[in-house]
ROLUM-886742 format. One record per residue (C-alpha): x, y, z. Coordinates in Angstrom, 3 decimals. Layout:
! residues N
[[X; Y; Z]] ...
This chain:
! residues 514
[[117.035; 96.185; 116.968]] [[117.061; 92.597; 116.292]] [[119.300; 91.875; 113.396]] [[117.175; 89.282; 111.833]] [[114.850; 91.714; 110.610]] [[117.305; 93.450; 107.908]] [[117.000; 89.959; 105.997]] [[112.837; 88.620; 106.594]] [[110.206; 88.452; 104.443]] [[107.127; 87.716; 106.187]] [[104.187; 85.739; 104.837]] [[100.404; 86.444; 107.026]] [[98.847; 83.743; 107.249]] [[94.989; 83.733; 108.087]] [[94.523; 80.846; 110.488]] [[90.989; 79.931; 109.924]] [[91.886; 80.363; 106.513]] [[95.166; 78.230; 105.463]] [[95.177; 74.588; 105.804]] [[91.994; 72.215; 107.876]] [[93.675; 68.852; 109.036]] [[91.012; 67.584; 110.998]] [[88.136; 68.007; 108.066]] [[86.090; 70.389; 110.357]] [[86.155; 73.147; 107.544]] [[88.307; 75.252; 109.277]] [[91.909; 75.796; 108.814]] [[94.246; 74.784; 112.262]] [[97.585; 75.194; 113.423]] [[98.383; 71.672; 112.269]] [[97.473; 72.670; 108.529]] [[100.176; 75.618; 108.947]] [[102.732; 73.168; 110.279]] [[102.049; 71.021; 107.108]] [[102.534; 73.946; 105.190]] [[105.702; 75.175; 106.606]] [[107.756; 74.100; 103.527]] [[105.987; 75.540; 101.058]] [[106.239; 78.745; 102.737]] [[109.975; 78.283; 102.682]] [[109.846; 77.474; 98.796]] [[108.309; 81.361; 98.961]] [[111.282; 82.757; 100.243]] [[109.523; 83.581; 103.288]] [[111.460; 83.839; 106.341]] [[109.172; 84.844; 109.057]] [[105.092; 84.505; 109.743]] [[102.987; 86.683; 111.014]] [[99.690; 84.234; 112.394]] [[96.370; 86.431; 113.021]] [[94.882; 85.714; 116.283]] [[95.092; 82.231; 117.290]] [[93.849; 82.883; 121.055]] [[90.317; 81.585; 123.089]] [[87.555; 83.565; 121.360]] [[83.974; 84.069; 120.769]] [[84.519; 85.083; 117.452]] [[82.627; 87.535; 117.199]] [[85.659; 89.741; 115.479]] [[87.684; 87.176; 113.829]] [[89.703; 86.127; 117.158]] [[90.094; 89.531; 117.503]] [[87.839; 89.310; 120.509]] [[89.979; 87.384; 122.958]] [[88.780; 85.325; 125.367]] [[91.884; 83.851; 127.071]] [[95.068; 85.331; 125.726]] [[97.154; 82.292; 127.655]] [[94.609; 79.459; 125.129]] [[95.124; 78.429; 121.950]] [[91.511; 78.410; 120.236]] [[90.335; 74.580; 120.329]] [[89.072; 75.063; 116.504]] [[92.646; 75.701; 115.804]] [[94.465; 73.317; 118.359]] [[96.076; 73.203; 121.652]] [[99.099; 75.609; 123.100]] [[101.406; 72.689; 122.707]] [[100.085; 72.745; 118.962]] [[101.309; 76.469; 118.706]] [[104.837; 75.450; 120.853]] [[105.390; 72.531; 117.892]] [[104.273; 75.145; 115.571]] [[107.333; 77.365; 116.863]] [[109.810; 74.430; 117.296]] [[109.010; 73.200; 113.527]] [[109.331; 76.343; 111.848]] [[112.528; 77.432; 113.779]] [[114.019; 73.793; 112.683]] [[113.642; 75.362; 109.213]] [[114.908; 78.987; 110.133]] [[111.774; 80.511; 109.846]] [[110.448; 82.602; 112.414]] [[106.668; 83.376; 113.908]] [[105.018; 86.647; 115.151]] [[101.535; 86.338; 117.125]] [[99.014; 88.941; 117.168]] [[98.573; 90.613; 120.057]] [[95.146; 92.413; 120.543]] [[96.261; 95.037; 123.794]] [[93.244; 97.703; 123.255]] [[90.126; 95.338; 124.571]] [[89.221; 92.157; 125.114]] [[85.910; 89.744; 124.255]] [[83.010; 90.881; 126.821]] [[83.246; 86.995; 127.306]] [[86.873; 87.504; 129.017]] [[87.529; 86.407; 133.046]] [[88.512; 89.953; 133.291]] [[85.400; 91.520; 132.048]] [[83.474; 89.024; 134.207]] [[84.670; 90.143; 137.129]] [[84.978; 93.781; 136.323]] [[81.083; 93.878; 135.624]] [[79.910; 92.725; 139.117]] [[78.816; 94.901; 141.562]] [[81.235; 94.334; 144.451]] [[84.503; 96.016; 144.299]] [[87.713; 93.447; 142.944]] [[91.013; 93.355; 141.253]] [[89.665; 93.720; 138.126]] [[87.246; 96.732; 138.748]] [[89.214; 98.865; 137.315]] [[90.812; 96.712; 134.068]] [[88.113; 98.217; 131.958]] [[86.886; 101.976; 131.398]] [[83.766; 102.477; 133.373]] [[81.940; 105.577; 134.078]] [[80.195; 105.936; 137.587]] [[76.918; 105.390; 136.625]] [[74.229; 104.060; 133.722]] [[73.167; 107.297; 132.646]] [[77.123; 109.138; 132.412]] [[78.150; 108.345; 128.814]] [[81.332; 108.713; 127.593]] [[81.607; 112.143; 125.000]] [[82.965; 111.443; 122.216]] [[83.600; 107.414; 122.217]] [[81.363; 104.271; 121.980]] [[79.833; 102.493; 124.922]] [[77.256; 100.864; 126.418]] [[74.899; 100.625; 129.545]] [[72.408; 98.915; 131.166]] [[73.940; 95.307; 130.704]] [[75.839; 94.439; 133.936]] [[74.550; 93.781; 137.759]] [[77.728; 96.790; 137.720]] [[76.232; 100.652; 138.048]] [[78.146; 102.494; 135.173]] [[78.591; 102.460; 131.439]] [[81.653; 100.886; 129.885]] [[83.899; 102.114; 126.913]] [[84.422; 99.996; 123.419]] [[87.365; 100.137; 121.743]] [[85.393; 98.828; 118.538]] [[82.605; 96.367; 117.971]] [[80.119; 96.130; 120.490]] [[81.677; 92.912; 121.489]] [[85.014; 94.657; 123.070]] [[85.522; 96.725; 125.921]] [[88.054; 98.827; 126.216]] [[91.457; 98.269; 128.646]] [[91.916; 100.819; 130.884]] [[95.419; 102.352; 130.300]] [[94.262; 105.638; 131.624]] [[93.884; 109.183; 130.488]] [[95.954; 111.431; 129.574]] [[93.562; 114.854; 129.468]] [[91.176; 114.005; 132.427]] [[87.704; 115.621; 132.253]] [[86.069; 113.621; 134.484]] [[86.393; 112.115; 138.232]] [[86.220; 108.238; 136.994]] [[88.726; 108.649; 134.590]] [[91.829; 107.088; 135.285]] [[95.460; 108.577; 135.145]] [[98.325; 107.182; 133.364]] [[99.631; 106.211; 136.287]] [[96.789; 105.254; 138.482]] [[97.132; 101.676; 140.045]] [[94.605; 100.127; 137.420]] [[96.223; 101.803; 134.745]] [[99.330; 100.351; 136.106]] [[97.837; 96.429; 136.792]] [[96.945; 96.977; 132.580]] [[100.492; 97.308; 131.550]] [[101.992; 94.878; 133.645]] [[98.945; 92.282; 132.754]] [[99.853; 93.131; 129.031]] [[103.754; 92.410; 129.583]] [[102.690; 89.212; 131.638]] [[100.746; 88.172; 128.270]] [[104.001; 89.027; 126.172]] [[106.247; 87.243; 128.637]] [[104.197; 84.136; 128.721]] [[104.418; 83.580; 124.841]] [[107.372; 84.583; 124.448]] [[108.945; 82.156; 126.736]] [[107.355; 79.444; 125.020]] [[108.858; 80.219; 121.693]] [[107.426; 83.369; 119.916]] [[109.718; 85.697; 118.034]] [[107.575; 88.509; 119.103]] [[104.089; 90.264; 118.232]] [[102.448; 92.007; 115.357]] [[99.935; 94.578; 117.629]] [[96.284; 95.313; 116.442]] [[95.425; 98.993; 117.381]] [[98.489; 99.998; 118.724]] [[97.675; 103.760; 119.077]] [[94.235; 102.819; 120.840]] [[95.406; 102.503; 124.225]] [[95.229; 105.917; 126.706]] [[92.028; 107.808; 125.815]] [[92.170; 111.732; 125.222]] [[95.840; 111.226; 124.092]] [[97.145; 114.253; 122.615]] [[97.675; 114.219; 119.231]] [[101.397; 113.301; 119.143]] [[99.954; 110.206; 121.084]] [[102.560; 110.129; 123.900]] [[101.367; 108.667; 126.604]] [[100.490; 105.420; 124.714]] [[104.191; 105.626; 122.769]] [[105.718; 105.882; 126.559]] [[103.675; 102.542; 127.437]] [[105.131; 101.180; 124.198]] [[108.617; 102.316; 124.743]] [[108.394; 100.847; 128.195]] [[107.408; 97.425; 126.955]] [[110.540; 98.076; 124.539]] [[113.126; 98.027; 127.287]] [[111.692; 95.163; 128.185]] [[112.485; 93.464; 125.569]] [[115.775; 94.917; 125.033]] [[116.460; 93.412; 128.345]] [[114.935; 89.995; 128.248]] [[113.882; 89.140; 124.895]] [[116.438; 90.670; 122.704]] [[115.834; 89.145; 119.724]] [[111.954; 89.633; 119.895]] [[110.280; 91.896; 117.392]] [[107.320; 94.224; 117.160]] [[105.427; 95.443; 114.486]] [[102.666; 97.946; 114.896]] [[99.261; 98.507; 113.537]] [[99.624; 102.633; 113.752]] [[100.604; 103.792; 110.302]] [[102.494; 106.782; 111.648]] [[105.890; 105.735; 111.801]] [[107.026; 108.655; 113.514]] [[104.714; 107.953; 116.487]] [[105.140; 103.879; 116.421]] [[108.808; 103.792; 115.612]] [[110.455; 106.830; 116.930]] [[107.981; 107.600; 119.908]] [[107.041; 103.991; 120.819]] [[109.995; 102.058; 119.820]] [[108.654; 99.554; 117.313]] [[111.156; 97.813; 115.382]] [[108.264; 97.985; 112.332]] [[105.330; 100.224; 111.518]] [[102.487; 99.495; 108.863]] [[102.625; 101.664; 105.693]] [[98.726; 100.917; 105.759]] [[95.989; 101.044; 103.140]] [[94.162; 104.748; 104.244]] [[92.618; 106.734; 101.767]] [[94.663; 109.162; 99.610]] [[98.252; 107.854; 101.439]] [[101.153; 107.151; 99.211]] [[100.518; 103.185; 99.607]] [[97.085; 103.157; 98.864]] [[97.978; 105.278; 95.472]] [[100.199; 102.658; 94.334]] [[97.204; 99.622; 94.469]] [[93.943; 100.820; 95.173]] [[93.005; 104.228; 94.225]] [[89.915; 103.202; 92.745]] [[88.463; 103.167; 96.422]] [[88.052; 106.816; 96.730]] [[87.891; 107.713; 93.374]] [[85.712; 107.462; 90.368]] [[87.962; 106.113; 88.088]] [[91.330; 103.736; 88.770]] [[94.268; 106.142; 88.955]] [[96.414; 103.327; 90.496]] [[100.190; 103.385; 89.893]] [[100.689; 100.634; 88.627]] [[97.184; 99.786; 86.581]] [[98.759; 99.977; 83.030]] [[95.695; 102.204; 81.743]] [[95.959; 104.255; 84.454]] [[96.881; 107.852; 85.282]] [[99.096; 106.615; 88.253]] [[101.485; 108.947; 89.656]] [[104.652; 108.392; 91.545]] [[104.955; 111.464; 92.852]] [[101.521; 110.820; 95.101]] [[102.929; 107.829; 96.714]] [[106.683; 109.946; 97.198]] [[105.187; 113.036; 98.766]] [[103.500; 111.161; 101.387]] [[106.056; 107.817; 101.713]] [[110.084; 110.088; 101.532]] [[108.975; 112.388; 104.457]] [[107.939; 108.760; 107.128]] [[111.609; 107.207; 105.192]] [[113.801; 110.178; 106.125]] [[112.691; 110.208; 109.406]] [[112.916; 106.927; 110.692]] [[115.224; 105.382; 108.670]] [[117.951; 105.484; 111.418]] [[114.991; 104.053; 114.003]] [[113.281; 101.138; 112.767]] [[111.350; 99.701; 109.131]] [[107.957; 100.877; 107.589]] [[106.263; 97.807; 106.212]] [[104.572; 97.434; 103.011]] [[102.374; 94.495; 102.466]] [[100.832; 93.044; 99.273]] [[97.297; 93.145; 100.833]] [[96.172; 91.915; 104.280]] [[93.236; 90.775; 106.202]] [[91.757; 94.100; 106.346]] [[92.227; 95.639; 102.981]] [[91.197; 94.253; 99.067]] [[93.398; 91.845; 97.740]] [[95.228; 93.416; 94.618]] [[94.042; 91.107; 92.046]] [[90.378; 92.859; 92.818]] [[91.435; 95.425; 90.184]] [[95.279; 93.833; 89.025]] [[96.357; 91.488; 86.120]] [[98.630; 89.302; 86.580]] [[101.700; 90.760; 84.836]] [[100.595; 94.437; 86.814]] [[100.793; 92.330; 90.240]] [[104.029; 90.996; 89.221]] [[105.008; 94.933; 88.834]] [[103.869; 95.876; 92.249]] [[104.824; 92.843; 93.699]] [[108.875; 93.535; 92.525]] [[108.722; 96.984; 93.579]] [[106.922; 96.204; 97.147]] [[110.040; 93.750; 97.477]] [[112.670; 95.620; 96.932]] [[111.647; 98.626; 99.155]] [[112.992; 99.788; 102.120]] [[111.920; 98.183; 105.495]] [[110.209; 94.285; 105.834]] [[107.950; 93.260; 103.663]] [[104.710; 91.197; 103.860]] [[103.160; 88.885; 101.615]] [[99.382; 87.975; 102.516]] [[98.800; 84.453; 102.070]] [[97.233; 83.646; 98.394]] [[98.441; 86.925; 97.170]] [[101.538; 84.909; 95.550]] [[98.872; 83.333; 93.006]] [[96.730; 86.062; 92.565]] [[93.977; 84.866; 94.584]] [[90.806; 86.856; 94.139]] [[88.674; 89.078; 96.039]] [[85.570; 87.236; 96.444]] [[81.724; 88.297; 97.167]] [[80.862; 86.566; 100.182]] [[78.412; 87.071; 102.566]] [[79.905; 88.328; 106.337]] [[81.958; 86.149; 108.512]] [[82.508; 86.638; 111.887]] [[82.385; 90.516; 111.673]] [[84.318; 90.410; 108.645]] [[81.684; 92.910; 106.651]] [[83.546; 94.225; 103.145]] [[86.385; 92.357; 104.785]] [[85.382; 88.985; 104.206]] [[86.634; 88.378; 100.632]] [[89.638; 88.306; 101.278]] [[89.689; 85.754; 103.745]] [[88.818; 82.497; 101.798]] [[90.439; 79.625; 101.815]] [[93.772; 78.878; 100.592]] [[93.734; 77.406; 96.902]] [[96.479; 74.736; 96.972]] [[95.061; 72.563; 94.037]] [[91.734; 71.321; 91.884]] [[90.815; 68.761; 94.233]] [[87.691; 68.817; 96.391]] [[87.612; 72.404; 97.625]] [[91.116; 73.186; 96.423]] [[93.100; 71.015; 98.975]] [[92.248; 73.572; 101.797]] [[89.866; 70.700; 103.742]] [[87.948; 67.520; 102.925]] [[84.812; 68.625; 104.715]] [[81.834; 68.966; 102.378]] [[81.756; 72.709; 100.507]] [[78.687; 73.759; 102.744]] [[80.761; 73.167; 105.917]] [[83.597; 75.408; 104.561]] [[84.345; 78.263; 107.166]] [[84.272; 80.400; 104.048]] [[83.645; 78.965; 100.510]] [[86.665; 78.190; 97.836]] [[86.701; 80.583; 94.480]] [[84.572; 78.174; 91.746]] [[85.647; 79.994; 88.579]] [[87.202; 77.828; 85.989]] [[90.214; 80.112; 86.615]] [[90.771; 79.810; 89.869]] [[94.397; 80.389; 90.832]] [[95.940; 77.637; 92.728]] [[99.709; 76.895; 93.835]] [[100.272; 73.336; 92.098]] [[98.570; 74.992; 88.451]] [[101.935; 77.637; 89.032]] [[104.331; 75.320; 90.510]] [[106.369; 74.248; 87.015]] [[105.501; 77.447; 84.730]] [[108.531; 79.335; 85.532]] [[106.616; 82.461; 84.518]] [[103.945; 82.338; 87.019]] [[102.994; 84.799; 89.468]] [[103.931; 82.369; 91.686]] [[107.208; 81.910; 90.310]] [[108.244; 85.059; 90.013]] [[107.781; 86.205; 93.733]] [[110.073; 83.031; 94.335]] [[112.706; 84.883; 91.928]] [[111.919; 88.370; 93.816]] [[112.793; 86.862; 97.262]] [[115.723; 85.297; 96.530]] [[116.750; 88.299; 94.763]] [[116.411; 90.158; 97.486]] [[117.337; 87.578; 100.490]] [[120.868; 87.509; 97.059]] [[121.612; 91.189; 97.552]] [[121.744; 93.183; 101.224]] [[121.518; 96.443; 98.916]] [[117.994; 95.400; 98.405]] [[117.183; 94.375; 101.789]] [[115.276; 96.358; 104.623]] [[118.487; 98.966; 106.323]] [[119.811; 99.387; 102.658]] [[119.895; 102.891; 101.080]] [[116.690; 104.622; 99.179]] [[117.042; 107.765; 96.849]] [[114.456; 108.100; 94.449]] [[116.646; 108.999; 90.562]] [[114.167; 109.604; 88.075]] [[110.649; 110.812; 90.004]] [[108.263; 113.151; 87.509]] [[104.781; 113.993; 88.201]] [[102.649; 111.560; 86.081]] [[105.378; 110.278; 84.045]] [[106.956; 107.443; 83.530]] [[109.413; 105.214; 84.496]] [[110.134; 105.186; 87.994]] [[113.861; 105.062; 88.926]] [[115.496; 104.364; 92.024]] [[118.596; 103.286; 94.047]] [[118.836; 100.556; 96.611]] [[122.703; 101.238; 97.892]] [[124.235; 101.060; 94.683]] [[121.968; 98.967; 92.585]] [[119.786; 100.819; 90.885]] [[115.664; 99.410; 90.258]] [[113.432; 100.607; 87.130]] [[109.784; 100.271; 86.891]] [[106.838; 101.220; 83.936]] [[103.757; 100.581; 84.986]] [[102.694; 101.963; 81.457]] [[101.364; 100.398; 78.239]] [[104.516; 102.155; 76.201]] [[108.074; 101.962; 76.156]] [[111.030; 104.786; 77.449]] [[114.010; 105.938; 77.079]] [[115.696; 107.769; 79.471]] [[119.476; 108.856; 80.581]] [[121.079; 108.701; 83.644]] [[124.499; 108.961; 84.957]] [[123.567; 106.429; 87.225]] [[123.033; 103.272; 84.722]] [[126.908; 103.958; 83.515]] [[128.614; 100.453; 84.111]] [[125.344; 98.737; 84.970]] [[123.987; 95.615; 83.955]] [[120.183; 93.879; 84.502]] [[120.658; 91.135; 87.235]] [[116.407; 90.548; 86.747]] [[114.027; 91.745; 84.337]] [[110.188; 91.229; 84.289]] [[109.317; 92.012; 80.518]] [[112.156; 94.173; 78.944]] [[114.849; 96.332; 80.198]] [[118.373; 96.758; 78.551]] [[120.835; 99.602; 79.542]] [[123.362; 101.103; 76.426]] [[125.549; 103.260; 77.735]] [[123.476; 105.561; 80.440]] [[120.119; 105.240; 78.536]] [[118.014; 102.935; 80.287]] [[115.585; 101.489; 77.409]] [[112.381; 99.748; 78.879]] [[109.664; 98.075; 77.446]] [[105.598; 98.545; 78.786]] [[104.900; 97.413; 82.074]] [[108.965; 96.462; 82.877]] [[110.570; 96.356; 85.969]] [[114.453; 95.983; 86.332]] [[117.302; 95.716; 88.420]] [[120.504; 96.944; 87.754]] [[123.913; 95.985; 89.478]] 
């Protein structure tokens, strides 16, 4: 386990998305260099860049074309090496996202694997033996190669699956787990690792992680054994490289597969997504942290203490504030509720993220689809740095924007937050140093919920022996508890005193007591 991780806060950063140098309307790796102190000022310690590599873009990047090539619109590999060497200068390190599951239909691999005559790569993808055998159960496609067979997705139409075999064979042209091609797919992945790696990369944040041997049984095994193989690697070679995976069952990514990090993701009805967004599968907002709401503590506990207790001893679960996938909070959160969620997110257990924007409040926009982006897309706009011409993100005109810039009059931007010390902005600055201050509030640290009641407020809990308060809630409490004896606030958002063990806070508090 690299021991980097106990103390990182990572910031995502959407590439297309973050800073445009060149005035082309798109953000580049260049922009994100530029950047680089600001995202120290954050407290950030770490990146995590969405994909970066050769694509169509027909999925975002996530439709890889050449995973050795830096995407021209964003710059060259030696772009991406500075982009390494700067940010390491200011002890700040960078994951890569590593797409394993499929490739572009564009890719050399694909190329070759679609022709008729028999070579290398024949067997890189899943193909079925002829036009008319479909494959039961999953996506694919015929009729569209000089090859006779139909070929697996792993998603849009756009990506064909890897072949990394499968586990429960059912028919003849299925590969085993350890067939040759299955074989040539794992050691082309590691290759891919190695390469980028070597040049600078502090490891990979992986999309689909549990997508990679079909019929896999339901404890997903044969794909955590591929995973735990390419963890020895690294043990080996790349010590100090990290891996955090897209899987959202800790057990399986962290335990089975031996990620250092697993995604606490945003899936219907799961403890995280009860916490910020459970007005997606509901009529009404029951969030936990909307102050009007009906949130519940217990919902997010019931699903999260189970995944804590056992992994804890293994590896982090990550929480993020929102990433490019999922709403961004202030869809349905003020400001002083995101400063809530926000403190609590940071001084969880595991490593946290922080989605670029998110520290302002950035909104979730209606925009029309970008590059497969669908429901997606609004929360991929650019970055609002200012109130100049399309909020410092480019100087392109606005119609030549890769996405457009929020035009409300309110428009959160960093340099209208920089000198109110009571910003959103702020006040995430305050939560990572307060955490980056105290190791009992960083990611190996002690968790024990203290005061946990079905639909009541506050929330109490212990990080090693500070203790952390939050009410979500439009009233004040007062509660006792042994553990506040001797205690004193070392940060407050709203109001939060402790005389002798009764904890006394004020509507929608948070505290931290050491």
């Amino acid at each position: 386990m690299p021991e980097w991780l106990k103390d990182t806060i990572f910031y995502e950063i959407y590439p297309q998305s973050f800073k445009d140098t060149n005035g082309d309307g798109i953000g580049d790796l260049n922009g994100i260099i530029e950047k680089l102190d600001y995202v120290k000022s954050l407290g950030a310690n770490a990146l995590w860049i969405n994909p970066c590599f050769d694509s169509p873009f027909k999925d975002a990047g996530y439709d890889v074309r050449d995973y050795k090539k830096v995407a021209p619109r964003y710059g060259t590999n030696e772009d991406l090496i500075r982009l390494f060497e700067t940010a390491h200068a200011k002890g700040i390190r960078v994951l890569l996202d590593l797409v394993p599951g499929h490739t572009s239909d564009t890719h050399e691999w694909f190329i070759q694997s679609s022709k008729y005559e028999e070579n290398e790569y024949s067997g890189r993808y899943v193909w079925t033996t002829n036009a008319f055998e479909g494959i039961a159960g999953h996506p694919y496609i015929s009729g569209m190669t000089e090859r006779y067979g139909a070929y697996m997705l792993n998603f849009f139409a756009s990506q064909p699956a890897l072949n990394y075999g499968w586990l429960n064979r059912t028919e003849k042209w299925m590969s085993a787990v350890d067939s040759p091609e299955a074989r040539a797919t794992i050691e082309a992945l590691k290759d891919i690792m190695r390469f980028w790696l070597d040049a600078g990369c502090d490891g990979f944040r992986v999309d689909m992680a549990d997508s990679l041997v079909k019929n896999d049984d339901e404890h997903k095994s044969a794909t955590a054994a591929i995973w735990r193989e390419i963890r020895d690697m690294l043990d080996k070679d790349y010590p100090e490289a990290a891996l955090v995976s897209e899987w959202s069952n800790p057990e399986q990514a962290i335990n089975g597969g031996g990620f250092h990090m697993d995604f606490y993701l945003d899936h219907w009805h799961n403890g995280y997504n009860t916490l910020l967004r459970d007005y997606e599968a509901n009529e009404e907002d029951n969030s936990f942290f909307k102050a009007k709401g009906k949130g519940d503590i217990m919902r997010f506990l019931d699903d999260y203490l189970p995944k804590y207790k056992a992994t804890k001893d293994y590896g982090y679960i990550s929480m993020f504030t929102c990433n490019h996938d999922t709403p961004r909070p202030a869809r349905t959160l003020s400001v002083q509720e995101l400063k809530l969620a926000y403190a609590f997110i940071l001084t969880m257990p595991g490593v946290p993220f922080i989605y670029y924007g998110d520290e302002t409040g950035m909104k979730f926009l209606d925009v029309r689809s970008k590059e497969g982006g669908y429901h997606r897309t609004g929360s991929r706009t650019p970055m609002q740095w200012d109130d100049s011409k399309n909020h410092g993100f480019s100087d392109c005109e606005p119609k030549d924007l890769y996405l457009p810039v929020d035009q409300s009059e309110n428009a959160p931007t960093v340099s209208a937050q920089e000198n109110d010390p009571e910003s959103l902005l702020n006040t995430v600055r305050k939560l990572t140093a307060l955490r980056h201050q105290y190791e009992d509030l960083q990611a190996a640290s002690s968790f024990k919920p203290l005061y946990a009641v079905k639909e009541t407020m506050p929330f109490v809990y212990e990080r090693g022996e500070m203790v952390c308060a939050v009410n979500p809630s439009e009233g004040g409490i007062k509660i006792r508890l042994k553990e506040f004896r001797g205690k004193e606030p070392v940060f407050v958002i709203g109001r939060a005193v402790v005389e002798n063990e009764v904890l006394i806070i004020g509507p929608q508090s948070f505290a931290v007591f050491a």
